[in-house]
C-alpha positions in Angstrom: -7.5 5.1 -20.8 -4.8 6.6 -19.0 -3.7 5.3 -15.4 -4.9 7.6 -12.5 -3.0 7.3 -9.3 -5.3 7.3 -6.1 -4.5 9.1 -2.7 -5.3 5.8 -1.3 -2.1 4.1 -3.2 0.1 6.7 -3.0 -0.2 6.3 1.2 0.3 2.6 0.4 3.5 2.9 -1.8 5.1 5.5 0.4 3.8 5.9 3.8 6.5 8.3 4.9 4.4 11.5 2.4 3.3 13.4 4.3 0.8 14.7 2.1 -0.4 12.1 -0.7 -3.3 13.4 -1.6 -1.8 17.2 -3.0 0.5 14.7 -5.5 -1.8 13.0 -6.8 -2.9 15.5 -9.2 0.6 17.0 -10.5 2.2 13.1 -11.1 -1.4 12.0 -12.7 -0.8 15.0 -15.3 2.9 14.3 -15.5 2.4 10.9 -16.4 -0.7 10.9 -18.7 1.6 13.9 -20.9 4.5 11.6 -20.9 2.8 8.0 -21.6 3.1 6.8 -18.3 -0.3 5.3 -18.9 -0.3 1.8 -17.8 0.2 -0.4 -14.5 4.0 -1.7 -15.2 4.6 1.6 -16.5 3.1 3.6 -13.7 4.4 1.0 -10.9 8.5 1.3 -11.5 8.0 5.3 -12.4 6.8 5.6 -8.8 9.2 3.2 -7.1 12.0 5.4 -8.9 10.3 8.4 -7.5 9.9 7.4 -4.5 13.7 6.8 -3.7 14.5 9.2 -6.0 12.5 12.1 -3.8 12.6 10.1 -0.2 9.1 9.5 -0.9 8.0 13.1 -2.1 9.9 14.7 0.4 12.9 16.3 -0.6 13.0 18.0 -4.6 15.9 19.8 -3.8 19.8 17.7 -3.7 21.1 16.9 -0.1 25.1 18.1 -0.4 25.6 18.6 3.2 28.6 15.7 3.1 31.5 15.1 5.5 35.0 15.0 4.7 35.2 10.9 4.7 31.6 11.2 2.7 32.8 13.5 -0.2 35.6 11.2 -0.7 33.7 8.7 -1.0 31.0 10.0 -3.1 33.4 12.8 -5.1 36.9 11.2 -5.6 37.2 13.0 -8.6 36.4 16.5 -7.2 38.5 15.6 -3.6 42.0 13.7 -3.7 42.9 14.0 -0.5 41.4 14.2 3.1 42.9 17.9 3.8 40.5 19.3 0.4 37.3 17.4 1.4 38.1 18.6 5.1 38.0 22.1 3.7 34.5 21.9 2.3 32.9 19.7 4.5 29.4 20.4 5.9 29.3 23.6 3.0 26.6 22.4 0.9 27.1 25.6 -1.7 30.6 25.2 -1.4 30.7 21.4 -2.3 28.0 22.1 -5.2 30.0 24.7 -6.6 33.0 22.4 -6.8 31.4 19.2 -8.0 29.6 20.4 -10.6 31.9 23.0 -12.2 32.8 22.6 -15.7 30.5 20.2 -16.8 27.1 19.8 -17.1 26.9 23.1 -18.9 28.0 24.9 -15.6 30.7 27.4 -15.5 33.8 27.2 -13.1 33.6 27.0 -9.3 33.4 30.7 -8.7 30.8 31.0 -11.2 28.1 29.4 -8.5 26.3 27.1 -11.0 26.8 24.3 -9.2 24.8 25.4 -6.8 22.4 27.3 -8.7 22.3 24.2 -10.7 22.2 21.5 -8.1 19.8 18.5 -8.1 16.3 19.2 -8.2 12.7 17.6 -9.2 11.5 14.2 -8.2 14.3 12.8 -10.7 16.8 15.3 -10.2 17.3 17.5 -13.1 21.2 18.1 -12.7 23.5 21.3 -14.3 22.5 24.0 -16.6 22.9 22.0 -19.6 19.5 19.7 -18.4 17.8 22.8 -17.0 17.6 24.5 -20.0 16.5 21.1 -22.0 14.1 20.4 -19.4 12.7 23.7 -19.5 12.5 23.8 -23.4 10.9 20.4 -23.1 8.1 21.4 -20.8 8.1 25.2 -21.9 9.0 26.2 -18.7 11.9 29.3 -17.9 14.0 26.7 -15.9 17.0 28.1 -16.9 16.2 31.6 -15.7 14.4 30.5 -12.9 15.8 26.9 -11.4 13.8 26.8 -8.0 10.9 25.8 -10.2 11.5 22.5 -9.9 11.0 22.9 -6.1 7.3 23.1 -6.9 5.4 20.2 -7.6 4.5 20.6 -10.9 7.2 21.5 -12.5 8.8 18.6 -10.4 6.6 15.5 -11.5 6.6 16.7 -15.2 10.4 16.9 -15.3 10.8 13.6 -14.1 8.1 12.2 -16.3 10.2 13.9 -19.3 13.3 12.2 -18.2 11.8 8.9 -17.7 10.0 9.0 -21.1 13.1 11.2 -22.7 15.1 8.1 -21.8 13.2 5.2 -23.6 12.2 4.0 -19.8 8.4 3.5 -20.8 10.2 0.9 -23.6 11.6 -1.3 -20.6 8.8 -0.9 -17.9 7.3 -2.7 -20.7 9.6 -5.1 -22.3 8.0 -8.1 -23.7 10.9 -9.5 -24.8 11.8 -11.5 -21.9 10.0 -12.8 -19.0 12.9 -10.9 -17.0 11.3 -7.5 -15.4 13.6 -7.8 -12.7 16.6 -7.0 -14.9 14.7 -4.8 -16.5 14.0 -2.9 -13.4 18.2 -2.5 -12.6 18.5 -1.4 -16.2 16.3 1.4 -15.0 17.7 2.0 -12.2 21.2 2.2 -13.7 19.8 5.3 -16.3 18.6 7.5 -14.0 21.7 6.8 -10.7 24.2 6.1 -13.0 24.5 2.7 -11.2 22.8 1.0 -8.7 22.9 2.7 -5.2 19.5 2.3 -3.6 18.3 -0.7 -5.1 16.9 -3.0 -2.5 15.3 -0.2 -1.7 13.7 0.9 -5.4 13.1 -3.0 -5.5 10.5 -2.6 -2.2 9.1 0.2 -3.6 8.4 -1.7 -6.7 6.9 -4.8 -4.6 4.3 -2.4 -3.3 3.8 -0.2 -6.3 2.8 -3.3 -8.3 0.5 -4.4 -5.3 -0.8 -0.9 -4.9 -1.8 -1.0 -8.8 -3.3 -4.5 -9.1 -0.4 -6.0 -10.6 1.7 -7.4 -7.6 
């Protein structure tokens, strides 16, 4: 029997949504297509989600950076203080520069880095993931990006990466008695490191509690 998410835990596991109750729906359907169908499974997906989205707030990429913040999040894209000063507070700008030439994208100029910024509840990042998303969920995300402002389209993408991953494999391990680590292994596919943690970790703490398992 798949897990259903309540309103009632939502509002527990992040208080700061405004509106739990229109999510429950879209991330119960997401979760039951992708296998996200039990407690320890359920319980680090939303923790994820939550930090992931600012608890359901935000499915679209904050770039708005300053000049001392791009080079410290982009020190590949900005060498010195005088570039990042150049695009600071230019959020299309800084997209289209970060993101060029990889990720599928074309070159700065070509604007899909910012037609191809972050988006989704785990942020489905460059063309290249848009268009696998999109054949993945049969959806034109490709053609039509800002899709994945919607909430839909924005719980089942992350549900596809999470399951597209092998995270359902580790929200469950067995192996060891270690879920902890399991959690930062987690955490590490989908950021790319660990940025966030203590704060996926508290979102864990009360997803677990939320869902009987705490």
């Amino acid at each position: 029997m798949p897990i259903t998410v309540t309103e009632e835990q939502l509002r527990s596991i992040m208080p700061r949504c405004g509106d739990p109750g229109s999510w429950c729906d879209p991330l119960n359907q997401a979760m039951s297509r992708f296998d996200i169908d039990n407690p320890n499974r359920a319980a680090a997906f939303l923790a994820q989600v939550a930090h992931e989205s600012g608890q359901l707030l935000h499915l679209t990429e904050n770039l708005n950076y300053s000049a001392q913040g791009l080079l410290a999040t982009f020190p590949k894209a900005f060498a010195t203080l005088d570039e990042a000063t150049a695009y600071e507070r230019a959020p299309e700008k800084i997209a289209n520069r970060v993101y060029a030439n990889r990720l599928g994208n074309g070159a700065e100029a070509s604007g899909d880095g910012w037609k191809f910024r972050g988006r989704g509840l785990i942020q489905v990042t460059g063309r290249t993931n848009y268009r696998d998303a999109g054949t993945a969920l049969g959806l034109p995300l490709e053609q039509e990006p800002t899709m994945l402002e919607q909430q839909g389209p924005a719980a089942l993408s992350a549900a596809w990466f999470w399951k597209s991953h092998q995270l359902n494999a580790l929200a469950d391990d067995e192996t060891n008695d270690d879920d902890a680590a399991d959690f930062v292994t987690i955490t590490k596919k989908i950021n790319g490191g660990t940025a966030g943690l203590a704060e996926r970790q508290a979102f864990w703490v009360r997803a677990k509690t939320a869902l009987g398992i705490g």
